[in-house]
N, C-alpha and C positions, 0 to 999 in steps of 0.2 A: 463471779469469775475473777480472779488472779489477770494483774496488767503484769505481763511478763517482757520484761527486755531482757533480750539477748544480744550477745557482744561477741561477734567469734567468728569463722574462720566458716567458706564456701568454695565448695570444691564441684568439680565433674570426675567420677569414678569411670576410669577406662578400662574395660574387663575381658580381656583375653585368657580364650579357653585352648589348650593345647594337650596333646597327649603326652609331650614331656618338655620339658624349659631347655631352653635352645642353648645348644654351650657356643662360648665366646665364638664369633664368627659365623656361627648356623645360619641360616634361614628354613625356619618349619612353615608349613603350609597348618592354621588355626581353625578350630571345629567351630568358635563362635565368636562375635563380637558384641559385647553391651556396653552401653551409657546408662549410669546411675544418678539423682544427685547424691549428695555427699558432703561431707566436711563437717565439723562437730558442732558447729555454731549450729547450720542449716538443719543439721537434724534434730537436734532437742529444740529448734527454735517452732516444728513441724510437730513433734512429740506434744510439745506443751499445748501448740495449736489444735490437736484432733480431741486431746481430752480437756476439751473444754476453755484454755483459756485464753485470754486477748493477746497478742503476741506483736512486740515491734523487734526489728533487728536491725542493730548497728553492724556492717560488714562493709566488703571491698572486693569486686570483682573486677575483672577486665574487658574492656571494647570489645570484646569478639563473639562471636556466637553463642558460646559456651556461658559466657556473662549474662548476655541475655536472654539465653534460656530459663536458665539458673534463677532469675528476677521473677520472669515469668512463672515459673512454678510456684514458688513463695508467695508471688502477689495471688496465685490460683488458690494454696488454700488458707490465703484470707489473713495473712501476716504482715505487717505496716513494714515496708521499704524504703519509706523516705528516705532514711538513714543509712543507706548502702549506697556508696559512693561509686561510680563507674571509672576506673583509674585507663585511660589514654596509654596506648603504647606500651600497656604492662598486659601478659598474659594471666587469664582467669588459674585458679589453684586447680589441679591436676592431680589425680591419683591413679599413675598408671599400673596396673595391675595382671599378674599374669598369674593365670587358675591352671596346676595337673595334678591328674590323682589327689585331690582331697586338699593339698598344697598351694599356697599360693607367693609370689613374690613381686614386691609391691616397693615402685618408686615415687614419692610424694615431689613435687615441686609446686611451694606456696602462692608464687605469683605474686597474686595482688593481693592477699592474705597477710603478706608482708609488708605490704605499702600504707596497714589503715594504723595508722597514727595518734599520740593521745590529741594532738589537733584534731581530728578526725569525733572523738571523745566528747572533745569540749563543744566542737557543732553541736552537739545534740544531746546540749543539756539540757534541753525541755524535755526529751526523752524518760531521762531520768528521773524529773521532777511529776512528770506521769504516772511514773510506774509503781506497781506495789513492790518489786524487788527484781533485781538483776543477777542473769544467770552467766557464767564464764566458763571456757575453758582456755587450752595454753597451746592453741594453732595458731594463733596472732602473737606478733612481737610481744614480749612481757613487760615493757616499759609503759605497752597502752594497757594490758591488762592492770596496770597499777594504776592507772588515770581511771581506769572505771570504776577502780577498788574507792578510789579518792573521792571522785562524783558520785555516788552512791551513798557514801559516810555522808557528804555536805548535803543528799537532800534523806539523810539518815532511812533508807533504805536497805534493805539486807540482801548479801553481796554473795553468791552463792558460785565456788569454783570447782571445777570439774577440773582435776591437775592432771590432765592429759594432753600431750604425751607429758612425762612425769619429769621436773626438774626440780631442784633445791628452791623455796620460793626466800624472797625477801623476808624481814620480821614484821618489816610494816604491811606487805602486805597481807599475813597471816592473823595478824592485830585488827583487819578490819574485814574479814573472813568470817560470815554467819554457819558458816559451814561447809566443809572440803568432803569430795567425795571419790574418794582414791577407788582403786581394786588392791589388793594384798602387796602384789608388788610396786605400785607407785607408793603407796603409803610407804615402806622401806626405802625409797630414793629421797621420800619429804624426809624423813624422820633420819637417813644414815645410818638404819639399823637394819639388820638382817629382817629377811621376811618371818620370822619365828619371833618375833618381837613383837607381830603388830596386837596382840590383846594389850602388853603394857602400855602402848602408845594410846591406844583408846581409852584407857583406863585416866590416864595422864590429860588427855582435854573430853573430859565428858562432855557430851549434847553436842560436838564442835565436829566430830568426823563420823561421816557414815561408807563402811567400809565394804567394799561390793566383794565376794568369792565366788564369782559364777555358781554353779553347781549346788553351791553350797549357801546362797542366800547374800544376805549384808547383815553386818555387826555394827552395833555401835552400843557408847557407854553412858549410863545414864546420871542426873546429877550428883548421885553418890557415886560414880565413878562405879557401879556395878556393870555387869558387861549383859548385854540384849541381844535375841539371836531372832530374825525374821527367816524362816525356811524358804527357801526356792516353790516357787507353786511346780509342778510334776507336768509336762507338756511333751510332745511329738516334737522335736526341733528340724527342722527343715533349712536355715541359713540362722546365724546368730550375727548375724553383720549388724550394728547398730543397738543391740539390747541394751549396751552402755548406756547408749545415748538417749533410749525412751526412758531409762528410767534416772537421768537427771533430768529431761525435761516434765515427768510426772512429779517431780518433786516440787519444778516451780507452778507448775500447773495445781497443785492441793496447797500449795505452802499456806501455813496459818494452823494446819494437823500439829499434833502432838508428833516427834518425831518416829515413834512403834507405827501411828498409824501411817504414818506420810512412807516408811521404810516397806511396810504391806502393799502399798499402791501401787507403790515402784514395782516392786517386784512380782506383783502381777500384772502390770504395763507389759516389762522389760520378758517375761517368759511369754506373753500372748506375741512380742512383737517377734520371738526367734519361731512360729508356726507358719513364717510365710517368707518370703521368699524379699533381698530385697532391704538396706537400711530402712529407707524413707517408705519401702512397700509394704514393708510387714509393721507399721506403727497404727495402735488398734486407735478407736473414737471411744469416746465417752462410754457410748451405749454398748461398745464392745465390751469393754471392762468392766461393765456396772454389770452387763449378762454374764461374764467368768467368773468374777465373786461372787454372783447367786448360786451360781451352779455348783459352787465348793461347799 
């Protein structure tokens, strides 16, 4: 089993259902109300953990309910905590969310998602010196994601980022980047080229990006810079909230595959995890996935 650290951001998903989104001033009376967990760290950090592999996460929540919920769950399926600092007087990350007709509109406030620090980083360099590789994405300030990028190189570890939500990244930090794993349109925000661009862009760092298209599978280019196409597995989709997220964290979870095969897993992870309902609900186990490959 893969020691996977993860470095990234934990949310509560607040999910209101309503027959139509309230215009300024309204008050509508709501058909439903859920709590999810959430946040991109928390869920590939849960992904990684079902299929299979040893999982610590470095995060930041807040004193309140919500925080330690949020611990509790993680600590439930079996994912090392140490390293999730409870930050005083700062509210846990939040993703307030409003669902009508098939729509939804969604307010994020980071909280303490914001507050974890490359101090924060540097506590828990034994973490690092743990792990077989470290997984990221881009909900936490990007000045720590570049402390993790750094701690990872120094205990030469391979540094795997999920650039979501999607921003221009540093050169150092893409210099020390095992592998980025955009969808169509953030690779165009990395790159500052149009989304009709992205085969050259792949072409241009072979084996360095794996390029997710919903529907339509993930790309990526091989050391001849020839281009590889992994097909979407064929499923019943019921909610795709989080298929992102299962299939970066089935990445760290197999890493040491050849990337065809590591790009196959993902993405029968990430379509078994859109047949239920639910980020963190619908993320299959081991023996989930080892039975949908048979079955194919």
């Amino acid at each position: 089993m893969n020691k996977v650290l993860v470095v990234g951001s934990i949310n509560m998903d607040l999910v209101v259902e309503a027959g139509k989104f309230p215009a300024p001033g309204e008050t509508l009376l709501g058909q439903r109300f859920s709590t999810f967990p959430g946040g991109k760290g928390a869920n590939q950090a849960v992904a990684a953990r079902r299929l299979g592999a040893r999982v610590a996460m470095i995060g930041c929540v807040g004193g309140d309910a919500f925080g330690r919920e949020l611990l509790g769950l993680l600590e439930k399926e079996g994912i090392d905590t140490r390293f999730v600092r409870t930050a005083e007087g700062i509210s846990t990350g939040v993703a307030a969310i409003t669902v009508s007709q098939a729509e939804n509109s969604i307010v994020v406030v980071p909280g303490a998602n914001h507050a974890l620090s490359p101090a924060d980083i540097q506590a828990a360099e034994s973490a690092f010196a743990e792990a077989d590789l470290v997984l990221c994405q881009l909900e936490i300030p990007l000045e720590t994601v570049e402390a993790a990028a750094m701690l990872a190189e120094r205990h030469d570890k391979p540094f795997i980022l999920n650039p979501a939500p999607a921003m221009p990244l540093p050169e150092g930090l893409r210099a020390r980047t095992a592998l980025v794993t955009p969808n169509e349109h953030e690779l165009s925000i990395l790159s500052s080229l149009p989304d009709s661009q992205w085969q050259r862009q792949l072409a241009l760092h072979p084996e360095r990006i794996l390029m997710t298209r919903g529907s339509d599978g993930a790309w990526f280019a091989g050391s001849d810079g020839e281009l590889h196409h992994q097909s979407a597995f064929k499923v019943t989709p019921v909610d795709t909230t989080g298929a992102g997220d299962t299939f970066n964290g089935a990445l760290a979870a197999f890493w040491g595959r050849d990337l065809a095969e590591l790009a196959r897993l993902a993405c029968a992870a990430s379509a078994l995890s859109v047949t239920r309902a639910g980020a963190q609900g619908g993320m299959p186990t081991r023996e989930e996935l080892d039975a949908f490959l048979g079955s194919r």
